[in-house]
Structures are given as C-alpha cells and as structure tokens.
N, C-alpha and C positions, 0 to 999 in steps of 0.2 A: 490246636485251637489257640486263641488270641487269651491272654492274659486282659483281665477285666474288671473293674472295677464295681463292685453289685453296692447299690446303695438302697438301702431299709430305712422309711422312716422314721422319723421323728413325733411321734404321735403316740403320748402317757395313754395305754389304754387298748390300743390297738398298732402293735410292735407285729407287721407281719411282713416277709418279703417279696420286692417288685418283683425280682428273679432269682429263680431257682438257682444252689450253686451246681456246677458242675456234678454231675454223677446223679440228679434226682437229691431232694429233697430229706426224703423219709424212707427213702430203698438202700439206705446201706443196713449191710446182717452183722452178726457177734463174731461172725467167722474171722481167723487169719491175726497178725502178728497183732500187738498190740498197737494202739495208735500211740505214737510219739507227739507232746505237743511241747513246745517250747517256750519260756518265758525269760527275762530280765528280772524279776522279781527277785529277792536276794531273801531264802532265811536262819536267820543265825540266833543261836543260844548263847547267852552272856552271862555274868555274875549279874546285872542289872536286869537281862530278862530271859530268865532260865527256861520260863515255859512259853512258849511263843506259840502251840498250839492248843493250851488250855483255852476251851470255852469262853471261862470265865475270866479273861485275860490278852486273849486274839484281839485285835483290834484295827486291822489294815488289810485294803483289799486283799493283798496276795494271802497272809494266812488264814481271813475267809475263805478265798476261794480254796483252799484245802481243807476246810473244817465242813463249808456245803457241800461236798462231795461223800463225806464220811458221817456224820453227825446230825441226825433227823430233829428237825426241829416240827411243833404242833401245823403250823403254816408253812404256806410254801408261796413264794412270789411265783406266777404261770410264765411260762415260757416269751408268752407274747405282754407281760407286763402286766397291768390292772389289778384287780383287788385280788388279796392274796386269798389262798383256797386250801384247804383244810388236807395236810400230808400224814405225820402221824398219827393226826383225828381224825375221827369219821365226819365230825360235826363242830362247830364252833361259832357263839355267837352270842351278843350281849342279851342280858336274859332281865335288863330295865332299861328306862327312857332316858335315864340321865349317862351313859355310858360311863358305868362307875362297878359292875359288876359282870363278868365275859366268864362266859362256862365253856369248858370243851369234854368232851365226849372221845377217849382214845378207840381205834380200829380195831377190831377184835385179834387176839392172838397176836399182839404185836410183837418180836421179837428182837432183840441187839443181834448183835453180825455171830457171835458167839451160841445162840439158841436161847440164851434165858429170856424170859418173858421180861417186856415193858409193861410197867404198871402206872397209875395213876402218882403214885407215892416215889416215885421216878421221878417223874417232871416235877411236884412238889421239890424233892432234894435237889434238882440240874436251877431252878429260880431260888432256891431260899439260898442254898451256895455261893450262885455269882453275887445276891447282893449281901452275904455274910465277909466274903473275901475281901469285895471293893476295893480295885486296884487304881491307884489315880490315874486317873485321864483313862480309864477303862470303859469297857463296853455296858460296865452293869449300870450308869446313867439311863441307857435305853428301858431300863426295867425300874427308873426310879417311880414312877405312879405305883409302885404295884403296893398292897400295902400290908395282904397275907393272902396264904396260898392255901383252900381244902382242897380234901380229897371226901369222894364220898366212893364207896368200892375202888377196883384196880380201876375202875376205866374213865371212870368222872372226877376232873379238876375244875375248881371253880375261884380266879381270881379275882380278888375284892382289890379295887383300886381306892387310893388316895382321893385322887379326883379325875374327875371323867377325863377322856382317853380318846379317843376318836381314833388314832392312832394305832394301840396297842394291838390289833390284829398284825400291823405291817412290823410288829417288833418281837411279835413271836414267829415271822419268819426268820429273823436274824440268827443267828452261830449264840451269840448269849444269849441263848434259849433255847441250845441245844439239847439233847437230853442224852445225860451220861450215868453210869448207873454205881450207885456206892461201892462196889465191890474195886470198881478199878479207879475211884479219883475219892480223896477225899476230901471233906467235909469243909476242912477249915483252912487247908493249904493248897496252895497249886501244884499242878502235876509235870513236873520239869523233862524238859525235851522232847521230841520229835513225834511220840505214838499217840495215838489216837482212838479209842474205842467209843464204837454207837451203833446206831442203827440203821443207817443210811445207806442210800446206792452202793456205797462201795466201802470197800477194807481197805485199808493205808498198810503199804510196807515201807517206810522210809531209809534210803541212803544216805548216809553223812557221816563227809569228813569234816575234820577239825572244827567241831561244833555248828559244822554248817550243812545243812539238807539239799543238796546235788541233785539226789533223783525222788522223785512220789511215784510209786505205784499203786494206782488203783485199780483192783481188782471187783468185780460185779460181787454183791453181797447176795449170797441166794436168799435172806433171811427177808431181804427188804418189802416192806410192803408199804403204800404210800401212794400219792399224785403222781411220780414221774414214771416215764418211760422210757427203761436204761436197755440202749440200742449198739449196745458193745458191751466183749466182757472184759477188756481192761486197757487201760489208759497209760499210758507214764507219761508224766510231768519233767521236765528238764531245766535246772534253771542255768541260767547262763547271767550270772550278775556282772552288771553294768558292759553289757557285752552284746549291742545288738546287733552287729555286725557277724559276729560269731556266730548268733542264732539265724541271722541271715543263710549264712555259708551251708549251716548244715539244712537249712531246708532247702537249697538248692540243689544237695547233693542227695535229699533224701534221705539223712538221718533221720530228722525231723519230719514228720506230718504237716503240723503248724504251727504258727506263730502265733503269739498276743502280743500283752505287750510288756516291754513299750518298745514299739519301732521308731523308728527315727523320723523325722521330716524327709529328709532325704531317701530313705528307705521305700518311702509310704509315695512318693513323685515317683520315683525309679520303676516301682511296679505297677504303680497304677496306667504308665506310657509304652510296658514290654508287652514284648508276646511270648508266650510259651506253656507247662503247664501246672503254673501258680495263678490260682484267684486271689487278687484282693478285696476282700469283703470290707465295705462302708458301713456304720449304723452309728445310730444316733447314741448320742453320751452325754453322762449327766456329770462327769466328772468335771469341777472347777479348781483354779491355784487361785492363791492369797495372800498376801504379807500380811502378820501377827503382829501385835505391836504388845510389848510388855508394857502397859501404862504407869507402874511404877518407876520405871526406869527414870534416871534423871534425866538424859537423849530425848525423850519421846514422852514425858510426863504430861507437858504444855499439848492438850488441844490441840491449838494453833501448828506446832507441827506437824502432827498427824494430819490435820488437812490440807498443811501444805504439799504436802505427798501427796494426796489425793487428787490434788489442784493442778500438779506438775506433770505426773505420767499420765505417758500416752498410749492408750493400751493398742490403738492401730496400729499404730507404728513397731511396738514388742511383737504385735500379732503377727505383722505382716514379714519382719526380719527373720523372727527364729520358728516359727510353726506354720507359716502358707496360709493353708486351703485348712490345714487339722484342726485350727481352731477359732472362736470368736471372741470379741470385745465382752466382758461383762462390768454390768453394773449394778450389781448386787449381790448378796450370798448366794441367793435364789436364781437359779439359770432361767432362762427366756422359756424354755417348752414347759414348766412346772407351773401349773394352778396357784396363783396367788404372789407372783414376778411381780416386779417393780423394779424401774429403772432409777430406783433413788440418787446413788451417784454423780449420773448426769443429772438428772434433775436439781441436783445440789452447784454441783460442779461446771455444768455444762463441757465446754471444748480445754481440753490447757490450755493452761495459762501463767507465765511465768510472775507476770504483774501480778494480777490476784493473789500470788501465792504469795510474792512480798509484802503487798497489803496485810494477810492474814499474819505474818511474822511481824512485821511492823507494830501493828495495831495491837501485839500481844507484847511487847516488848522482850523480843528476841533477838538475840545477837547472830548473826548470818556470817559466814556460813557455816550452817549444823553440823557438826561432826555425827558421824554413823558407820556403823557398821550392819551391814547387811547379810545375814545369814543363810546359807542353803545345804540342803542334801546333795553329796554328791551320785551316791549312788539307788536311788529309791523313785527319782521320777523318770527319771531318762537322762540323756547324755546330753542333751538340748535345756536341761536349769540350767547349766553353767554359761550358754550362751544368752539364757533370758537374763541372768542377773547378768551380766556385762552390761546389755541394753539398759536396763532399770539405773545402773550408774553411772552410764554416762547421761542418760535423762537428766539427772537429779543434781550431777556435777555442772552441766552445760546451763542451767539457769544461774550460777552461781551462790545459790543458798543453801547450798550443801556440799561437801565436802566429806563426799561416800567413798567406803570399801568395801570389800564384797569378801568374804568368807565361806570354803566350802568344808563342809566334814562328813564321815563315812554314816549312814542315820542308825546306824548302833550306838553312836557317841552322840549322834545330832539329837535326838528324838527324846533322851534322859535328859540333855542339855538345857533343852529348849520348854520340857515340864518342870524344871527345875528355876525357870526364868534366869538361866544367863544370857539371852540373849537381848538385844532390845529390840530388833526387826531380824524378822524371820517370813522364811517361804515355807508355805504347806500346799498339800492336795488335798482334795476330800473326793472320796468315792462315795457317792449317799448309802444308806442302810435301806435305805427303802425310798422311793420316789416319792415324797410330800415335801412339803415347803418346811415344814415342822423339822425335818433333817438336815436344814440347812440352817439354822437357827440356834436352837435350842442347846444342841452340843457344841455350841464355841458358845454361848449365849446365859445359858441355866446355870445355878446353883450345882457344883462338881463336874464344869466341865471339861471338856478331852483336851484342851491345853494349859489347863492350867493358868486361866487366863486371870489377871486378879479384875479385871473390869466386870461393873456390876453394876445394875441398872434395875433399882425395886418395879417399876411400871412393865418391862419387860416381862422380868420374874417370875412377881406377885398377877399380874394383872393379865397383859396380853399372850403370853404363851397357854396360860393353862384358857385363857377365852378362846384362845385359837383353837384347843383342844373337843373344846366343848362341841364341834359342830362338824358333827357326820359328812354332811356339805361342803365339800371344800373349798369350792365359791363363795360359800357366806362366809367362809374364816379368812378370806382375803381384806378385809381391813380391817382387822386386830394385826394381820402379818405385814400390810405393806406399813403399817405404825413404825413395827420394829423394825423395819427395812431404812425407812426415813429416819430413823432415833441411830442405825450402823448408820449411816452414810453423815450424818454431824457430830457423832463423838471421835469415827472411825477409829473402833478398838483393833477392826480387821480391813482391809483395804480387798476387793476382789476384781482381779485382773484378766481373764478368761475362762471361756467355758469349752472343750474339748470335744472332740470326735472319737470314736472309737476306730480299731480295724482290727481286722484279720487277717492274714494271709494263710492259705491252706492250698496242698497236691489237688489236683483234681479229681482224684478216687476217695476223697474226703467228702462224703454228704451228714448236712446236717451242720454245717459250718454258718451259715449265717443265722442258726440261731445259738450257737456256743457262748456267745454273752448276752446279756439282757443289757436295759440302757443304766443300770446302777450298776455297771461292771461287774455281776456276776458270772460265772465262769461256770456251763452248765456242760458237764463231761458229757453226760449223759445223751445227751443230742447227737454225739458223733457216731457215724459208722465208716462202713470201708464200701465204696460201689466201683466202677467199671472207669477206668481212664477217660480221657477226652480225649 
C-alpha cells in the first residue's frame, strides 16, 4: 500500500476522522507484543527538579502525557474533544447558578492499581496537596479558584470555589488533579523520581539511567474503572531525546510502532510523499510558540521595544523557511480554531515593518541598535528551534535596530533559568491544558503564573479573567477575552509567533492511531491496538 497522509479535522468539539488508518479503526485486540511507540521527549530528574512525575509538580506535555496514562483524574477530556465527561465519577456538575459550587459523585468500588479502595477523602488529600506544595510556575495555578474541598461519605466531593469557574470541569480533567492516595505521596513534600502510583488505565514500570527515564512501560490496570476504553494490554514508551532521526530509523526498521513527536519538517515531507507501510496521520493542533519577554529587564523594560519586535518579525517568512506546510502565522495567544480568537497582533501591527518600528524606538527615545540576546531550548521543542531562532535574528539584525544573539541551553538548565528571570527574551511552547481560550491567557497572564512573569495587569486580573469565567457560554466570554488579547498585543509582555499541526506516524498493523492524540496533545495509549498488515 502507498504510504498516506490521513488528515482529521480541525473542529473544537467534534475531532473525528476522514479516514480510517490502516488495519480498521477500532478492530485491533490486547493480543501479541507490546506496542512500542516512540518519542523525542526527554525526562530527567535534577537537584532543581527531583520529582518530574509528581502530580503536583508535572507540568509539560510529555510528563503529562505519562501521568494521563497512569493517574485517574474526576474528568476526562473524550477522545473526540468537547466537554469533558465524568471518569473517576459517576457524576459531576455545578450544583448553583453562579458557578461557584461543582459536586462530584465518585464510581462505586473505585479502586488504585494496587486494590485499595478510592475514596471521596482521596481526591480531597490529591487538591488540598497540590495547592499546600505550590511549586512556582507549577500546575497548581489551574486549581487556584478552588477555595475548600468537602467530603460528604467515601463517594461525595464538593468543591467551593473562590469565584465562579466556568472552566473548572476542564481542569479537573488535568494530571493536578490527579488522585493519589496518602499512603504513597506525602502530604507536604514531593515524591522524587520516576514512579507513579494511581488508578488509571495503566501501571508504570519505569527504565532509567543516569537520572533520566529511557523506557515507560505501560501495563493495562485490571483495577481500572472509568470512561475509557483500553484496547491493549501494554504499551512502552521510548524516548529518544533530541534524536528524531534515530526515532525515524527505528520505526522503519520496526523497532518502533510509532512515532509522535516531534518529527522533523523534513521528516513529516519525506513521508507524507513515500510509499510503503508507514501512515502519516495529520490532525489538528492546539500547540503554539512565543517569545517571553522579562519586562523588568533593563534590554526590554521600554514598551517601545517590545513592540518593536512585534513590528519587525515576520511570522510567514519564519513559517515558511523552518516549518512548511506544519505550521501557521499566529496572532495572538489564542489560536485561530479556539472560541474567542482575536487577531489583535495584526490588528495592532498590521504587515512589517521596519519604519514603524524606528518610529516606535524613536518616539521612545531609544538608542538603536538594541542589544539582545535571545534565548532557546535546545532540546525540548525539536531540532527545528534552533533553526527558528537563526530566522528570528537575522529578521531583527537585517532592520538595523537590533543587534541580536541567539543562545541555546539544554531545558533542565533552560526552564529553572528562565523562572528564575535570567533571561530577557526567551522562546516557549504551550501545549493547552484543556481547549478554552481561558488556557491561553490566564497561565502566562494571572497572579502566580507558570513563567514567572513579573508583568501585571490589575484590569486583566481583577476584572476580565475571572468575567471571562463567569460565563458557561463561551461565545459570550469572548469580549472580556479578545480585551486581554488587544491589552497582550500593546504592552506585548509575550509576542506569539505560530500555531502548529500535530502528526503521527504509525506500522500499518497499528489501528486506532489517529485517534492517539487529541488537539491539546494528549497522548491517549489507550486507543492503540495491533490488527492485520496492509
């Protein structure tokens, strides 16, 4: 058979595929070796971040996508997207008008991968932990409305929010809100390296050398019970850090099952034009990149700079050099297929422009050209940053008001650095938490958030985020949100650059591959099976 490119689309709500991949859909069985799938994803245990799988501490697609596999949280985002639906609970759902009070109701007999029963006073201890720990720039921000947790028997939790939430379903689908059970994590500190105990699809065996996690095994949890439907009994994960090439080889040899990611530009052309029997699966992605700007910095303190960057790059031209077809122009935090988009950027900005941008430095009394430095991960987006930031500096050097360099580092050194504000422009990704506009915002945005950002905006804050909240309707929360869209694109504390595609590549006796990630990059093992060659 011909090697093919299956594209899924783009549609919040309804995520179903045009075509089937090879081998049927939902006819692969548990039978036979385990599926191998392979990633770039890199994870490592450090004196700076010992526990990179605690719950209350994970905070990056890849060791989500190992914490969702193992770690049953109340909600579950569906396979095909749209509102999240009740996994550990049987039931769940705001129980007043003002969305200020959300009760859930746990599944009878619920039990951790071990046998012991889950109880109501479980998830109680897995919420009051992640926000007693509060790791900076951690994940327990997602859980900042919440403002106490009863129990009423094992099986009834009933969270009292701060202020209404409209949200807070899609945030107890999240990993910080996993539920872990006292006996094995405690209370007030984090649980350092690699294991993992919960109640979820699958058991973790983890490999690792030299403080770094090589292999995940996932094994089917008999214990599980929940929404999903886990259609093999075990998985291993591969990582192959900063090596996609490597991961390449071996799924052509068959080591490997499948791929994620990140594949390469080059990669992602190469297969999508062979023939043979690997599919490349297309589907829509919510992932976007960004430059951070430290606004204290004395480089980048002045406004006026920061817009002259905004003013300057060109995001077609970065699109079109280092990413193809993978990815688009964005012009805002909030990507184009998300309820409550705004092209404020351009609408600020319009086309570059190198005049404008001298004007803007001009008119600020700024001495040209700005000395910077520009910062990136090397090993954490793919092998293609280091070619984006080239672009981004010779953009920025070729107007002559700037006088950039580019800086890469490994993101176990990058990521403490850059919460830490040594940098003064910096590259990031975001993988959303859940598909609302609200997670595009709010965590680089709010009071404690995930970069450490010192920019701070009381109307934001105070005003438009928690109004955005207010409203079940997400249509109606879009002008309190495109506010703060227009408010980022004239202070530009963050600059965003693109919005991304997803892919897979998988054997053709792999079914159930195009639905293995959803469009917030989650990574749902459970979908894979093994059916009949092509």
């Amino acid at each position: 058979m011909n090697r093919k490119t299956l594209v899924l689309p783009a549609v919040i709500g309804l995520l179903a595929p045009v075509l089937a991949a090879c081998g049927g859909s939902d006819s692969g069985g548990s039978s036979g070796d385990a599926i191998v799938v392979g990633t770039t994803d890199r994870f490592t245990a450090s004196k700076e971040a010992p526990a990179p799988l605690d719950p209350a501490y994970a905070y990056d697609v890849g060791t989500w996508n190992i914490l969702r596999q193992t770690v049953q949280t109340l909600m579950v985002q569906p396979r095909g997207d749209g509102e999240p639906e009740p996994d550990a609970a049987e039931k769940c759902g705001f129980t007043d008008t003002g969305n200020e009070r959300y009760a859930c109701t746990l599944r009878k007999d619920l039990k951790f991968a071990n046998g012991d029963a889950v109880t109501a006073s479980d998830v109680k201890f897995s919420i009051e932990r992640a926000l007693r720990i509060k790791v900076d720039g951690g994940p327990e921000a997602l859980l900042s409305t919440v403002d106490t947790v009863e129990t009423q028997g094992d099986r009834e939790v009933i969270f009292h929010l701060k202020t209404a939430d409209a949200t807070f379903p899609f945030k107890l689908s999240t990993p910080v809100a996993g539920i872990v059970s006292p006996d094995d994590y405690d209370r007030d500190k984090l649980r350092d390296g690699f294991d993992v105990d919960g109640s979820g699809p699958y058991t973790l065996e983890s490999e690792v050398k030299n403080d770094e996690l090589v292999k995940a095994v996932f094994t089917k949890n008999p214990n599980y019970q929940g929404a999903l439907k886990v259609k093999n009994d075990k998985v291993e994960m591969r990582s192959f850090p900063e090596d996609a090439a490597g991961m390449g080889a071996a799924l052509d040899k068959g080591d490997i099952d499948m791929m994620t990611r990140t594949m390469t530009p080059e990669q992602i052309k190469k297969l999508s034009n062979a023939s043979g029997n690997i599919d490349l699966i297309e589907m829509p992605g919510l992932e976007i990149r960004y430059l951070g700007f430290n606004t204290n910095d004395s480089a980048v303190k002045a406004r006026a700079v920061r817009q002259a960057i905004a003013q300057i790059i060109n995001r077609a031209e970065l699109v079109s050099k280092v990413y193809g077809t993978g990815a688009e122009p964005l012009y805002s935090l909030v990507p184009a297929s998300i309820t409550g988009h705004s092209n404020s950027f351009f609408n600020k900005y319009g086309d570059p422009s190198t005049a404008k941008a001298a004007s803007l430095l001009s008119k600020a009394g700024i001495t040209t050209p700005v000395k910077l430095t520009l910062h990136y991960t090397t090993d954490h987006y793919g092998t293609a940053t280091a070619d984006e930031f080239e672009v981004l500096k010779k953009q920025l050097n070729a107007s002559g008001l700037f006088d950039v360099s580019i800086k890469g580092t490994a993101w176990k050194a990058f990521r403490p650095a850059e919460q830490k504000g040594d940098y003064e422009v910096y590259g990031m990704g975001w993988f959303p938490d859940f598909p609302d506009a609200d997670n595009y915002l709010a965590p680089f945005l709010d009071k404690d958030n995930t970069l450490g950002s010192p920019y701070a905006n009381s109307d934001i804050r105070n005003t438009l985020i928690p109004e955005s909240r207010r409203e079940a309707d997400r249509l109606t929360a879009s002008k309190s949100l495109t506010t703060i869209q227009d408010i980022v694109a004239n202070d530009v504390p963050l600059l965003p650059l693109w919005q991304g595609k997803q892919y897979i590549a998988a054997r053709d006796d792999i079914t159930g591959a195009e639905w293995a990630l959803n469009s917030s990059s989650t990574l749902q093992l459970w979908e894979l099976g093994r059916g009949v060659k092509g």
